[in-house]
C-alpha positions in Angstrom: 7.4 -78.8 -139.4 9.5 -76.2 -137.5 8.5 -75.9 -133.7 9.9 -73.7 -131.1 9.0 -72.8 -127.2 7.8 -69.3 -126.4 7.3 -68.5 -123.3 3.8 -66.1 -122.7 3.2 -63.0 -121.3 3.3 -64.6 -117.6 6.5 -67.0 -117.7 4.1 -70.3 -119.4 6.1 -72.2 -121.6 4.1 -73.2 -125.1 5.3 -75.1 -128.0 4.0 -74.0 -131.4 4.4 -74.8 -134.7 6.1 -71.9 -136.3 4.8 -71.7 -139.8 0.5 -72.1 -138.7 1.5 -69.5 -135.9 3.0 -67.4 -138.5 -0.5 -67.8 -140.5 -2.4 -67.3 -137.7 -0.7 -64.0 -136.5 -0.4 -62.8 -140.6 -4.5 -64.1 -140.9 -6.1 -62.5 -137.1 -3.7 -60.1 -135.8 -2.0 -58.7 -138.9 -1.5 -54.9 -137.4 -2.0 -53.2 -134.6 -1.7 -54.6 -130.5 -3.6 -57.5 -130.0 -3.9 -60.4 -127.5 -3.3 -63.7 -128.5 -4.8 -66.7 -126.1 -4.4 -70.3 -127.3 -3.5 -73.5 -124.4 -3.8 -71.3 -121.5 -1.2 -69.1 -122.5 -1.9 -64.9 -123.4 0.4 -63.3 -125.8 0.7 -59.2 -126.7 1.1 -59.2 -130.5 2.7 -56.4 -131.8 5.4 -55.2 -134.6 8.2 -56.6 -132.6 6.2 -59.7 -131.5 5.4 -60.5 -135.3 9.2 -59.8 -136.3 10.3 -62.1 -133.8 8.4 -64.8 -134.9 9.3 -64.4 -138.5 12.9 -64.0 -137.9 12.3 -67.6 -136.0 10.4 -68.6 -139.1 13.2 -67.7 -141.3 16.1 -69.6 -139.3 
């Protein structure tokens, strides 16, 4: 289980499991700008959102 700390479109801090947020993002917000809310926290999904979290992924 590989976690890492993002930090959301407002500053929040929220720690996430990379390879279910990786599924989640590849399953519900596979192309185009969405908004991703989970804990509180509101993220802007995008190409360079989802490469970011892949190159995390991939570390």
């Amino acid at each position: 289980m590989k976690k890492t700390i993002l930090k959301d479109n407002n500053g929040k801090s929220l720690e996430v499991d990379l390879k279910e947020f990786l599924n989640h993002l590849n399953e519900y917000h596979k192309t185009g700008t969405t908004t991703h809310t989970q804990s509180g926290c509101s993220f802007t999904v995008d190409d360079e959102f989802r490469d970011k979290i892949k190159k995390l992924y991939e570390k």
